[in-house]
N, C-alpha and C positions, 0 to 999 in steps of 0.2 A: 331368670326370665323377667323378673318384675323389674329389677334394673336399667336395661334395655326397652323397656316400655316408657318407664318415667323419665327417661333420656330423650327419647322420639317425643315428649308429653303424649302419649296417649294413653297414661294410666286412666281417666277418668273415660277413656273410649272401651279402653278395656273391662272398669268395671258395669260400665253400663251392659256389655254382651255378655259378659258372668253372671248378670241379677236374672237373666235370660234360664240360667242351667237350673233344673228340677232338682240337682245335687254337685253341689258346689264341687268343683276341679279345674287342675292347668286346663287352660285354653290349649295346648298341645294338643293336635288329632294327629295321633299314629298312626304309620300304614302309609297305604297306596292313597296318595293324592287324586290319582289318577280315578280312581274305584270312587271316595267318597266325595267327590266333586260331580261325578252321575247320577249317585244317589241321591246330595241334596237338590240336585235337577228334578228328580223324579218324584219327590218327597214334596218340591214346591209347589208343583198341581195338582195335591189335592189342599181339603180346607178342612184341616185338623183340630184339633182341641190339644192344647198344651198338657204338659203330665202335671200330675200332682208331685208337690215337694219331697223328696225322698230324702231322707239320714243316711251316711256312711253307715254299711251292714260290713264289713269286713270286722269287727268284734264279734256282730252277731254269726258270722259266719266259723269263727274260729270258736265259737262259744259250741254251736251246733257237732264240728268236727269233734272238741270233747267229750261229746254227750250231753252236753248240760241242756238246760231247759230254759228255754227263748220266756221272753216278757210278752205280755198281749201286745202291745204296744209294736216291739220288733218284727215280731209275725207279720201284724197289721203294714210294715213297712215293705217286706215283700208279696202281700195281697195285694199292695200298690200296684207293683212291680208288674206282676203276671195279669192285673186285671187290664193296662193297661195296653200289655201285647195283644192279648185277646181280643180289644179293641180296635187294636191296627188291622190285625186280620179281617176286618168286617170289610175294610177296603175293599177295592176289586184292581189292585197294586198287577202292574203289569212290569217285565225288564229287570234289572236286577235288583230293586228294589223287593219285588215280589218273590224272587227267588232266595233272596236273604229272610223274609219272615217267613216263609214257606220251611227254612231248617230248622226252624224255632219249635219243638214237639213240644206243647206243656202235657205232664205226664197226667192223667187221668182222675187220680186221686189229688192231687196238687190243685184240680180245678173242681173240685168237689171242695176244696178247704174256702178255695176265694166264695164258698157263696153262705159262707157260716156270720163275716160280715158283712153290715151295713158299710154306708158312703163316709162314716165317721168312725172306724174300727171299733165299734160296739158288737156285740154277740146278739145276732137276732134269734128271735121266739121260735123254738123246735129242736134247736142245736143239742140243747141240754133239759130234759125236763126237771130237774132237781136244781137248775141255777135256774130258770123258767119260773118254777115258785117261792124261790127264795127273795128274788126279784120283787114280785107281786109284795110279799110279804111285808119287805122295808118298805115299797111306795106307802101301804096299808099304814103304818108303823108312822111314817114321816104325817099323812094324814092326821091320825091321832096324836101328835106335839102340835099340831096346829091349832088342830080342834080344843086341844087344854088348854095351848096360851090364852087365845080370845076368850077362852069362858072365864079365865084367872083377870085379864084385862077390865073384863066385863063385870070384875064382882064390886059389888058395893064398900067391901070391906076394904080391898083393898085399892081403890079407887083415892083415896087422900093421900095415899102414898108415892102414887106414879105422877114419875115429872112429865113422863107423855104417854101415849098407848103406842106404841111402832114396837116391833119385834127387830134385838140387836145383837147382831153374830159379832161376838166376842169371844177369842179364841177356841174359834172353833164353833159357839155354846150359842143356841139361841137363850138370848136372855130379856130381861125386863131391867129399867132402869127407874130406879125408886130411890126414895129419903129416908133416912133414917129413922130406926123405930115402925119399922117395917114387921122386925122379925114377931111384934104383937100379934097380926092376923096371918101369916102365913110362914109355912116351912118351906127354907131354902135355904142354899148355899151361894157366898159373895164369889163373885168368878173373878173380879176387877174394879175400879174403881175408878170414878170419873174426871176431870179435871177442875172439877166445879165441886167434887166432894159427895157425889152420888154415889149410887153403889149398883152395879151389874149383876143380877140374883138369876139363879137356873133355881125354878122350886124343886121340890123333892120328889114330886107327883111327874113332872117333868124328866128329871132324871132315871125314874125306872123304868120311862117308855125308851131316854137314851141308852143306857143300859141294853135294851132288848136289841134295840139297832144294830148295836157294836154286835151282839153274838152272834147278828143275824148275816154283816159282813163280812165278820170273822169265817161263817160257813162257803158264804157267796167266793169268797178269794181260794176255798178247799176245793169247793168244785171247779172253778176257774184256773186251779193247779194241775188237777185233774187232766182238761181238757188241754194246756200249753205242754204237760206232759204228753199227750196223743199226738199231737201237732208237729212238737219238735222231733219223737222217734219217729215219724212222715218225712220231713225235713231230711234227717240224717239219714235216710236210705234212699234220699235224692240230693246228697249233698254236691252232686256233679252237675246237676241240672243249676240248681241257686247257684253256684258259684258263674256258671256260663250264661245264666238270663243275669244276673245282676253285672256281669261285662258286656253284655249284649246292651242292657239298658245304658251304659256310661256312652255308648256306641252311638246311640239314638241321640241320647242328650245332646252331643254335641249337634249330632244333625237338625234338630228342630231349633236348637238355641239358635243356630245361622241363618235359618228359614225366618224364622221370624224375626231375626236381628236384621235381615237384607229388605226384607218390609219395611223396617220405619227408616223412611227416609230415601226410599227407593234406590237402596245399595247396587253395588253387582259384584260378583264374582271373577277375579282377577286370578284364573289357572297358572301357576309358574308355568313357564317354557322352556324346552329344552334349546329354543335356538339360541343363535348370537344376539339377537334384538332384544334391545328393553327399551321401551319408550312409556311414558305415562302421558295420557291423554285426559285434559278436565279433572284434572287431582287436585279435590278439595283437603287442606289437611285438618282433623276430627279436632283439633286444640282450637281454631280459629272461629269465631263466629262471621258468619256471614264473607266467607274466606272468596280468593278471587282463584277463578282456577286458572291450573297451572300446567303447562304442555312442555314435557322435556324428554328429549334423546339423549338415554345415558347408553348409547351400546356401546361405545368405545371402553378403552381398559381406565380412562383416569378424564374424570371432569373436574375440571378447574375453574370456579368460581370465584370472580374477581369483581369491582366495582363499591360504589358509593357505601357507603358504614350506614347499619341501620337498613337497608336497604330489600332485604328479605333474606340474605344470603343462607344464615344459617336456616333458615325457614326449608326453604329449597332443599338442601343436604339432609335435612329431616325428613321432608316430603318423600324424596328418593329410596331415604333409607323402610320409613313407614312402611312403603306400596309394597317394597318386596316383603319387609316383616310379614305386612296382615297377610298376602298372598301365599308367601310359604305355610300359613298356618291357617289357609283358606277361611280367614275372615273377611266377612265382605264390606267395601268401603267405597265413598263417592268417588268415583273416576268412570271415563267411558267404555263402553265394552271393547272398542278398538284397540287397549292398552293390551301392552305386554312385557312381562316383567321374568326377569331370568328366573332360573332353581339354583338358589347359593344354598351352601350346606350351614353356612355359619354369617351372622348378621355382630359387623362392631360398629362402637359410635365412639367414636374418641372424641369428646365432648368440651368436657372439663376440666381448670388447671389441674394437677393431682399435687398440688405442692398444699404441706399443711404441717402442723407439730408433730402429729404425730408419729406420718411415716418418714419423715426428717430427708424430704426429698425436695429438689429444686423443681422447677415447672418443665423446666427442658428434661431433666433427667428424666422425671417422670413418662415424656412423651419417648422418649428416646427404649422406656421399658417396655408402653404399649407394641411399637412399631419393632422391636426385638424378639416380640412374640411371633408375631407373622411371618416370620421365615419360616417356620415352621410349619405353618398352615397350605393350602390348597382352595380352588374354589370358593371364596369369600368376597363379601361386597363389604367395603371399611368405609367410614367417614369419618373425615378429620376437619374437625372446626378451628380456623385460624390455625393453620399448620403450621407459621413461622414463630409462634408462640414462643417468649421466656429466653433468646441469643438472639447473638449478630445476626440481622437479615442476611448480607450476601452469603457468610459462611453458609448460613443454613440455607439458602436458596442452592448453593452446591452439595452440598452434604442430600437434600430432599431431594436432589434431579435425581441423583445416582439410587437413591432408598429408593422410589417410584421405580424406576425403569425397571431394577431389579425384581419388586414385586409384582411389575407389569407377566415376566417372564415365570411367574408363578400361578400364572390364572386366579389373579388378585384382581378384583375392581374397588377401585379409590374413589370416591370423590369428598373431595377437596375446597374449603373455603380459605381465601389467602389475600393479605392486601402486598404480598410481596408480586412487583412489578418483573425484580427480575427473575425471580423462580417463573412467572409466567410465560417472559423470552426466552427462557430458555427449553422450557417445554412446549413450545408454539411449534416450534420444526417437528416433533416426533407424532407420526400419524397415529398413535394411537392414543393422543389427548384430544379434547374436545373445550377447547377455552368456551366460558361463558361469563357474558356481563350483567350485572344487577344494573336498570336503568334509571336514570337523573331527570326532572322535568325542572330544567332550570328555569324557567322561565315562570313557574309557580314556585321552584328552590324549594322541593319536595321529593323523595323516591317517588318512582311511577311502582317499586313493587313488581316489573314487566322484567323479560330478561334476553337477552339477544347472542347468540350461540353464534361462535368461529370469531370473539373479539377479545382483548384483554377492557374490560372498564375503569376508568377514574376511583377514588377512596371517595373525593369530595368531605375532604376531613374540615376544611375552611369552611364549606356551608353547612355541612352538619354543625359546626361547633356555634357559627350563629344561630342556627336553627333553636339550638338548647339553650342560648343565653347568654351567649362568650360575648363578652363586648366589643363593638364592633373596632374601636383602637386595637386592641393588645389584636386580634385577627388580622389586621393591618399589618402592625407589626410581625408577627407570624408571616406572611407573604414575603418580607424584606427581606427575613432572616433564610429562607426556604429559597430565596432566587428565582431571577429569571428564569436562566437554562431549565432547571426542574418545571415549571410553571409552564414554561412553553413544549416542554415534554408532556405535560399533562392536556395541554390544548392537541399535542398530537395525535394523542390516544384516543379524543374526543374525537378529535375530526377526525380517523379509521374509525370509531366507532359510527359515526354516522355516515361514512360512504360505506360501511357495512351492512349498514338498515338498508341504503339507498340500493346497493345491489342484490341485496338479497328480496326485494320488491321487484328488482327487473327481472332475477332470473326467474320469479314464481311466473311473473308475464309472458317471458319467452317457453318456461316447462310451458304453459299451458297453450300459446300459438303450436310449440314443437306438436303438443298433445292433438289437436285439430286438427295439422297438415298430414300428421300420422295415420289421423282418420278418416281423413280425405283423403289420402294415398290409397287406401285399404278398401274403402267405396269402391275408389276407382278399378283396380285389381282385380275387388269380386266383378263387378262391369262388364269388366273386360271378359272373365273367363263367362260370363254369362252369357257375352257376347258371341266371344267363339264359340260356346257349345251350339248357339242357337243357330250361327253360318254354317255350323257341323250340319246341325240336322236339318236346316233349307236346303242343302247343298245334296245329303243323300235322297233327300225329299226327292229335286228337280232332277236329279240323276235318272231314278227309280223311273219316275212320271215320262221322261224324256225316252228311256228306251223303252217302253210300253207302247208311246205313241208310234217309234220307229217300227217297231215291229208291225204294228199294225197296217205300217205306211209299205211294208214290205209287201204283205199278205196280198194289200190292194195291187200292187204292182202284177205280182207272180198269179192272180186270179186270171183262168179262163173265164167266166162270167162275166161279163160286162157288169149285170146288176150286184154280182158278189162284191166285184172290185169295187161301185161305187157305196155300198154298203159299207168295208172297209174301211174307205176313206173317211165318210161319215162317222164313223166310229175313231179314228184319229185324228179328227177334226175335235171332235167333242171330248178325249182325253188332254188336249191339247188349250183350249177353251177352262178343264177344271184344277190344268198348273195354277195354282196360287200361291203366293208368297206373302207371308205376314210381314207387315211391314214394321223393320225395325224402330223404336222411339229414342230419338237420342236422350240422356239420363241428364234429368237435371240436377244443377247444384245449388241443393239447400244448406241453409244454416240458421242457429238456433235464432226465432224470432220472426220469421220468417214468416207473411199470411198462405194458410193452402187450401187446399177443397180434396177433402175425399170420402170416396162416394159421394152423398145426396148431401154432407154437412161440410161446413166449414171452420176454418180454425185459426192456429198457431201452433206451429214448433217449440215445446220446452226445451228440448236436448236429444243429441244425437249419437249413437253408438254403434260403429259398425254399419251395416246396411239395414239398422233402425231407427224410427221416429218415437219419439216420445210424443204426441201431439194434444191440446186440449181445444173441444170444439169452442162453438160461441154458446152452447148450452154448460159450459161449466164441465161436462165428461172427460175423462182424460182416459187416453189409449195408447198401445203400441203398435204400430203397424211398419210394415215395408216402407222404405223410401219412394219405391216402383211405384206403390199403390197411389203417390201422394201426388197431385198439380196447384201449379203456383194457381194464385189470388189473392189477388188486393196489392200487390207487390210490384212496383214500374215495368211496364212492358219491359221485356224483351228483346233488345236492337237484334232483329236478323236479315239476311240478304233482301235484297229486292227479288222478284221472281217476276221475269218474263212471261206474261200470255199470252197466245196466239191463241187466237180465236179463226176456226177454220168453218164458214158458213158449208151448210148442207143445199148442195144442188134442189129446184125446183121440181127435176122429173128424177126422183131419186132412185124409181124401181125400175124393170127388166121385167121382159115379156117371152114367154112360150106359148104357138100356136100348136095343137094337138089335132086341129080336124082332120077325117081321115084314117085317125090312127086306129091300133084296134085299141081293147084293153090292156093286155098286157103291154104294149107295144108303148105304148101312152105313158103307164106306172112307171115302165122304165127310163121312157126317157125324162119323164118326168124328176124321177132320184136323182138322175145326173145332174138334171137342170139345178136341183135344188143343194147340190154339195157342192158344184162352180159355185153357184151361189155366194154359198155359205165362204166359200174360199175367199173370193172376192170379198166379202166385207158388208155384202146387199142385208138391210132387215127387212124390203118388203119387194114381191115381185109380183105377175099380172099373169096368169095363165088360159089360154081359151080352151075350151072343152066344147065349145057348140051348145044347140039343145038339141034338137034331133029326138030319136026313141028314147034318151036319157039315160043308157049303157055308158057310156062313155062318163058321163056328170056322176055317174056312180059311183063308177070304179075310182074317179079321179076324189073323190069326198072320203070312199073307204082308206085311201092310199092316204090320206091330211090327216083322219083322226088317229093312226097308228103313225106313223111317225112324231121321234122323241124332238125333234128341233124345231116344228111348226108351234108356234104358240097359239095363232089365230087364223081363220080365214073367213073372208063373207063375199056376198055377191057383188060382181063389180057396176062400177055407177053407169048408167043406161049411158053414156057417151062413151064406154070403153068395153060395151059389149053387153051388159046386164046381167042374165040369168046363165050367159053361154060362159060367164068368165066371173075367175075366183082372184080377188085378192089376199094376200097370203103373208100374213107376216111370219115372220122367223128370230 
């Protein structure tokens, strides 16, 4: 695995995500991709605390199946462990995340052990009362060596003797550092000797307090046997538990090492895919500092990489092969979340010559053993750097069509870095190659590092070689020697290569017209059916409306009443009067950029989808709304027809006149309704009727009859020259 790392160069990418793991292990995360790619989804919203450094317990674990008895130390490595899930559980972990620590049982007594230590695997006060005072005792103990040195420091006698007063741990031994001729005022023992010729002294007075120490140790480790004795037969009657939380924790590790490894540097997660597509979109690769991203379509079965030496080639074929690496082994790396990268079972990188003394093999043979293996394979993504490598190009340019094709038909993906021209020709017809160029900026006679897909590219082996320092004669020469014809084949492949930049810039222009008129089709479409629904339903509207009226227009007919009939009709007059028809708006054509106004504010058009506006007003708001919703503004009028008006003046005597004198009441009201439905038929909004003044019966009835009918809007007394108080003017 480390091979293929250091290949891709991402060994130093790789150890930086390993210094990550609480306990060192392959980067391999087994199992469902599928599973642990939701988890560290789920894992990534909250904001956790990393584990503490954990030691490989598989010794300690087979130590325990023996029976034997664990060190404090190893214990203390799975109190790590368990104290650590305890912690996750504080969570309020929701999805599978939750349901995975949820099967986690820590057994009862197991969690009574985590609380016997401190934060530093020390045994806290309670645990033990007989290591509790054995404890006190030495602190007591180490007190008292203290207390003697300074007094011994401190004495007059021996005071001419000491080169300095500091207390010196020398093997082990607090000592004093004195001169010769010492042993006059004081008993002690030389531990060691200085380089100056001093001498290192533990007194004697000293030593019987070290003495007590040791026995007091000695005790402190008996009872400390004691208890790792309690602890590990605890252990070994849960030996099924430690063995499944310390896999459960390797489980975790990786999960959090990617959490926080996808933090620095604002990673993402690159899921393998089961489809045909693999495209990388803004793939930085982790070797390159300050790298240029890089956008490529490897779906096809064999990319072939051609063009300028130096130029990024093999860069490229690394990149390719990387994205799928890290993604098979969901490590996360700079690229866009829009990528997407196949599921290969097996990742090669044919890299390197393999020719050397050792294995007494040629450069060609060599490759010839890599590419002998993969018949054998299935489902694999290869790369082969400079595949013409170490024979004859054309041999090998035929010899390579027929290898490729062949491993094409094995659900092999290739890609390929190549300066042979005509292995390119001749792979250029099979649709399942995908030619790409490394691009030239001649005009500074530099790689651009860019790369332009569906072209074979130039070596530009002449400019590279001035570039390095060839001198510019013997390059001369080199040109002579090389030819015309070849030179003007080279010029040819440039110019395809730049009427291949040139169209693939028009087609982006035309996808994106086609993309507009597509959408402006589809506008229209919905419009339309908007339109017919809405003639649909004016249509049974007017239907409805129209035989309602008729019928009423019947009733009037078929009434023996005079005043029933003209009631009727009044009544089909005024269904007739509330036919309305909404009137349609013909649909305008907007497009992006566009000024508009809707409702109370005004705006701009950002973008258009469908029969929606993306709109942002002149207050900086941005919104989506209906196209319906939306009216031009600010935008050049609109050329539409000219429109005809006629103007039809309103006669000076406009109203019609009913005399009533004479009449009785009823006699009156009725002919009065008729009068006022002609009326109405006719077109009249105001009329003139006389009622007399007389006893006022008459002016009665004829006032009761005005304020109950539905069609009089107004009436008032008429002007003293057309009668005064005997006569009503009467709108309608």
């Amino acid at each position: 695995m480390q091979e293929i790392f250091t290949k891709l160069d991402l060994q130093d990418y790789i150890k930086s995500f390993s210094a990550l793991f609480a306990r060192q292990k392959p980067v391999v995360l087994e199992g469902d991709v599928n599973l642990h790619y939701r988890l560290i989804n789920e894992l990534s919203n909250y904001n956790f605390k990393q584990p503490q450094s954990v030691l490989n317990l598989d010794t300690a674990l087979m130590h325990i199946q023996k029976q034997g008895v664990l060190k404090v130390d190893d214990i203390f490595e799975f109190i790590k462990i368990i104290k650590y899930f305890n912690y996750l559980k504080t969570f309020n972990n929701e999805g599978k995340l939750f349901e995975w620590l949820e099967k986690i049982i820590i057994p009862t007594e197991i969690v009574e052990v985590t609380k016997y230590f401190s934060e530093k695997g020390e045994l806290k006060e309670g645990v033990d009362e007989d290591f509790d005072l054995i404890k006190k005792a030495i602190y007591a103990n180490k007190e008292s060596i203290k207390q003697s040195l300074y007094k011994i420091i401190n004495s007059s006698k021996i005071r001419p003797y000491l080169v300095d007063s500091q207390v010196h741990f020398v093997n082990s031994e607090e000592t004093l550092l004195v001169r010769g001729g010492f042993n006059h005022v004081i008993k002690a023992s030389v531990v060691n000797r200085s380089a100056s010729g001093f001498f290192y002294i533990l007194p004697h007075d000293i030593s019987a307090l070290k003495q007590k120490e040791s026995n007091l140790k000695n005790k402190q480790e008996e009872i400390l046997l004691k208890i790792c004795k309690s602890i590990s037969s605890l252990f070994e009657k849960n030996l099924l538990f430690l063995k499944f939380i310390n896999k459960e924790f390797d489980r975790f590790d990786h999960y959090q090492a990617r959490v926080f490894f996808a933090k620095m540097g604002d990673k993402n997660f690159i899921l393998p895919s089961k489809t045909n597509q693999c495209k990388i979109v803004d793939f930085k690769h982790p070797a390159l500092h300050d790298a240029k991203p890089i956008t490529v379509d490897f779906t096809k079965a064999v990319v072939m990489i051609t063009g300028v030496n130096a130029g990024g080639k093999t860069m490229m074929l690394k990149s390719i092969l990387s994205s799928v690496l890290l993604s098979k082994y969901l490590i996360p790396y700079n690229a866009h979340q829009s990528s997407v990268v196949g599921n290969f079972k097996n990742v090669l990188a044919v890299l390197d010559d393999p020719q050397n003394v050792k294995n007494d093999i040629s450069t060609f043979a060599g490759r010839m053993v890599e590419f002998s293996k993969l018949f054998s394979k299935k489902n694999m993504i290869v790369g082969v750097d400079e595949i013409e490598l170490g024979t004859d190009s054309d041999e090998a340019a035929s010899l390579f069509k027929v290898i490729i094709e062949e491993l094409i038909s094995k659900e092999i993906k290739i890609i390929i870095t190549t300066h042979h021209k005509r292995l390119a020709a001749l792979m250029a017809a099979n649709e399942n190659v995908e030619l790409m160029a490394a691009l030239y900026d001649e005009e500074n006679q530099k790689p651009t590092y860019e790369f332009l897909q569906g072209t074979i590219g130039r070596s530009y082996a002449f400019e590279t070689a001035q570039r390095y320092g060839i001198p510019l004669n013997v390059i001369k020469k080199a040109k002579e020697v090389y030819g015309d014809d070849k030179d003007k084949l080279n010029e040819l492949i440039q110019r395809s290569s730049e009427l291949e930049q040139e169209y693939k810039l028009k087609i982006a222009t035309l996808d994106e017209e086609i993309s507009t008129h597509q959408r402006l089709i589809q506008n229209l479409k919905e419009q339309k059916q908007n339109l017919d629904n809405h003639i649909y339903t004016e249509k049974s509207k007017l239907h409805k409306e129209y035989s309602d009226a008729k019928e009423e227009a019947k009733k009037a007919i078929k009434a023996k009443i005079s005043q029933e009939s003209h009631q009727h009709l009044n009544l089909a007059h005024q269904k007739v009067k509330e036919i309305k028809t909404q009137k349609v708006k013909e649909p305008e054509a907007f497009k992006v950029g566009d000024r508009i106004k809707y409702q109370s504010s005004k705006g701009e058009i950002l973008s258009l989808k469908g029969n929606k506006a993306f709109i942002e007003n002149d207050l900086g708001m941005r919104v989506q709304v209906d196209i319906s919703q939306l009216q031009r503004s600010g935008n050049p009028p609109i050329k539409v027809k000219q429109k005809v008006v006629v103007n039809v003046q309103k006669p000076d005597s406009g109203h019609i006149s009913l005399d009533l004198h004479g009449q009785r009441s009823d006699e009156a009201v009725e002919n009065l309704d008729k009068f006022i439905s002609d009326s109405l038929i006719a077109g009249f909004d105001e009329i003139l009727v006389y009622h007399g003044i007389g006893t006022g019966k008459l002016a009665f009835a004829v006032k009761q009859f005005l304020d109950k009918h539905p069609k009089v809007k107004s009436y008032s007394d008429a002007h003293p020259s057309s009668g005064g108080f005997g006569a009503k003017v009467i709108k309608l």
